[in-house]
Structures are given as C-alpha cells and as structure tokens.
C-alpha positions as CSV (number, residue, x, y, z in Angstrom):
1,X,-36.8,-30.5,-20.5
2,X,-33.4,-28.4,-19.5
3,X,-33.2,-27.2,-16.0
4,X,-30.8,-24.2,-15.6
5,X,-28.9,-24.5,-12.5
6,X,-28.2,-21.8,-10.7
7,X,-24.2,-20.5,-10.9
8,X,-23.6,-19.4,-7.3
9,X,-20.2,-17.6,-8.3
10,X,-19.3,-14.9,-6.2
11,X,-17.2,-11.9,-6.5
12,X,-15.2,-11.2,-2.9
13,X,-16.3,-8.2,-1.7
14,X,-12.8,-7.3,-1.4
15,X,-12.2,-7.3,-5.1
16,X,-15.6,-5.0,-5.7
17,X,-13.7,-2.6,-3.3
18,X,-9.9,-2.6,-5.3
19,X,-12.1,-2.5,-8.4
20,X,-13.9,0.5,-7.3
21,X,-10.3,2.1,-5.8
22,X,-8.6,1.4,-9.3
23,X,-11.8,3.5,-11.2
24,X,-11.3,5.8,-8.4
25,X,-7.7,6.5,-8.9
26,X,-8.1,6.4,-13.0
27,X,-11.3,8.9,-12.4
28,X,-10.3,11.1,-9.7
29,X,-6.7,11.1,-12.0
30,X,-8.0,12.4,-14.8
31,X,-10.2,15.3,-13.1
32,X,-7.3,16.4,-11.7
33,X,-5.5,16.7,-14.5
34,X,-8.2,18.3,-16.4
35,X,-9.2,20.8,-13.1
36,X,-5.2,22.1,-13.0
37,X,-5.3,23.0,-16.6
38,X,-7.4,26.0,-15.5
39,X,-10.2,25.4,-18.3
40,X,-12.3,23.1,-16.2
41,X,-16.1,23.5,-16.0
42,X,-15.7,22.5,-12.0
43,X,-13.1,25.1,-12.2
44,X,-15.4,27.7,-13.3
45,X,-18.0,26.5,-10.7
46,X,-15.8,26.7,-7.7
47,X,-14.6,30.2,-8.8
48,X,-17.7,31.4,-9.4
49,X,-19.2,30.0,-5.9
50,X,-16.2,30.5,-3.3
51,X,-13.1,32.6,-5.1
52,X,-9.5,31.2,-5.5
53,X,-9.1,29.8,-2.2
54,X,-12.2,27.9,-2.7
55,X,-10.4,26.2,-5.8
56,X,-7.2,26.0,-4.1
57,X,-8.9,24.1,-1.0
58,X,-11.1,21.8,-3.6
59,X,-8.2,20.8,-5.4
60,X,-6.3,20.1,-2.6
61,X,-9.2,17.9,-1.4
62,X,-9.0,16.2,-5.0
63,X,-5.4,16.1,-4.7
64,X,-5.4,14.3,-0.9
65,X,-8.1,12.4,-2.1
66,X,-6.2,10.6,-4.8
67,X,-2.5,10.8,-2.6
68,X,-4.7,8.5,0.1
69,X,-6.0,6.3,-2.3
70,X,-2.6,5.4,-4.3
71,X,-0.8,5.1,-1.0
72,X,-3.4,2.9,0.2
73,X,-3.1,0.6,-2.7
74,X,0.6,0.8,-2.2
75,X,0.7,-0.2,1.2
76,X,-1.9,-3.0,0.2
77,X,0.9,-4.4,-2.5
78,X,3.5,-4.1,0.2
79,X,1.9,-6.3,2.5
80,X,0.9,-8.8,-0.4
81,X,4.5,-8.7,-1.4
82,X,5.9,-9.7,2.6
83,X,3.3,-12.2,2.6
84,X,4.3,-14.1,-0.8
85,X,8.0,-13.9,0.5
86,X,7.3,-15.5,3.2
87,X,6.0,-18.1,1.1
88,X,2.3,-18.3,2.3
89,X,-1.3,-17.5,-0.1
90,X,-1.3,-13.9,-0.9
91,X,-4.8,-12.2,-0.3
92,X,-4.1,-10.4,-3.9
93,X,-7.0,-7.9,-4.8
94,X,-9.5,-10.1,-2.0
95,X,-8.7,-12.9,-3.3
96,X,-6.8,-15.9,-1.6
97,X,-4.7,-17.1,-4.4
98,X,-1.5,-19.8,-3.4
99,X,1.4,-19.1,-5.1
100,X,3.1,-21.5,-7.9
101,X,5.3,-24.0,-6.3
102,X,7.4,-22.8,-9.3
103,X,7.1,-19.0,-8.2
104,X,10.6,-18.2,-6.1
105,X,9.8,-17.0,-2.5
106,X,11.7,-13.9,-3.8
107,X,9.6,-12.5,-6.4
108,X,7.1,-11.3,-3.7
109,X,10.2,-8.5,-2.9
110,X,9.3,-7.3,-7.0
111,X,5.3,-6.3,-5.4
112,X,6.7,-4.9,-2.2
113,X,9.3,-2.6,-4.7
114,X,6.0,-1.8,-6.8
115,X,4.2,-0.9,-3.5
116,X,6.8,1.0,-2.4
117,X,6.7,3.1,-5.8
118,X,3.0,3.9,-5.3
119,X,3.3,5.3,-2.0
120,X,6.1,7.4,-3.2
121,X,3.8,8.5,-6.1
122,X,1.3,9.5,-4.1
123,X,4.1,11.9,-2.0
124,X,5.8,13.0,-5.1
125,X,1.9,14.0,-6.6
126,X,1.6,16.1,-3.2
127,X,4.4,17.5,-3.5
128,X,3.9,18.8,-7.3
129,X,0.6,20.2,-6.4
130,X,2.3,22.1,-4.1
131,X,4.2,23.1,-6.8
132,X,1.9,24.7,-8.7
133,X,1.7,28.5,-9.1
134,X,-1.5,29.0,-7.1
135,X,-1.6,25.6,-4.9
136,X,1.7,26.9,-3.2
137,X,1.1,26.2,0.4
138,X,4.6,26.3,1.6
C-alpha cells in the first residue's frame, strides 16, 4: 500500500502579493491603454453616466492607480538592490534568497538602477497623461 505524504510547500505571502501587483500593473496597463484610445466600452459607460470630467477623473484614478503601483515596485527593487550591496540575503519578491558567493557585492547597484527606472516610469506615465488633449490638468 502507498501512503501519499502530504507536501507542506508554501508560497510566502509576500510573493502572492508581488504576483498579484505584477497582474495588476500588466492589467491596469493595458486598460489604460485601451481606455485613452477613446473606443473603450468603460469609456462609453463613464460618458454616458457622469460626462467628460467623469472620464477625465476615472482615468486619472486608473492612471494614479498604476503610477503608485510601478513606483511601489520600484522602490521595492531599490531597497533589494542596497540590501544585496551590502552583501546580506535579499528579501527578492518575499522570498529570502542569499546571494552567490560568486555574485559581486556590486551588481545589487544594477537592481537599484532598475528600481530607479520604474519610479521614473511611473512619473514620466503621469506626466504623459497629463499630456493628453483632454486629461490636461495643468
């Protein structure tokens, strides 16, 4: 007779969440890109319901929505990055991973770089939306 044993492998809780955030960006992302093309049902919706300001505050919800969740995820890399340079086990994604021996305390500057790009994605992507035609708030 087999006996299954039970495989107690968990996910951190911490990785569900950066999982979640990375659907979040890719998701909120794309209906954002769809919404400013102008032929989206939402669009339609949110004219129909509130006017153009009510579209112009909903996609600058979306818009906010995604800036905060890039940056975060930025700032998130950032800190990973310091931490590697200084040469102790980088909390990547929830999980506590040591780094190589091989692995030059150095290359933790390359995620603090790539950090630093996201938050000034999410800046740069608030600052196009103001860009737009009828999103101009300034």
């Amino acid at each position: 007779m087999i006996t299954l044993m039970p495989h107690n492998s968990r996910v951190p809780g911490a990785l569900v969440v950066w999982v979640l955030g990375l659907i979040a960006v890719a998701v909120i992302g794309g209906s954002l890109v769809i919404d400013l093309s102008g032929q989206s049902t939402a669009d339609g919706y949110v004219v129909a319901r509130w006017s153009m300001e009510g579209l112009r505050i909903y996609l600058w919800l979306e818009g906010g929505l995604l800036a905060a969740i890039v940056a975060t995820l930025g700032g998130h890399i950032i800190s990973v990055g310091f931490v590697v340079a200084r040469g102790r086990p980088a909390h990547l994604f929830g999980i506590p991973r040591p780094v190589h021996p091989r692995v030059p305390r150095q290359a933790g500057y390359i995620f603090v770089v790539f950090g630093s790009a996201l938050v000034a994605l999410s800046l740069t992507m608030l600052v196009l939306l103001n860009a737009c035609r009828y999103m101009r708030l300034v």
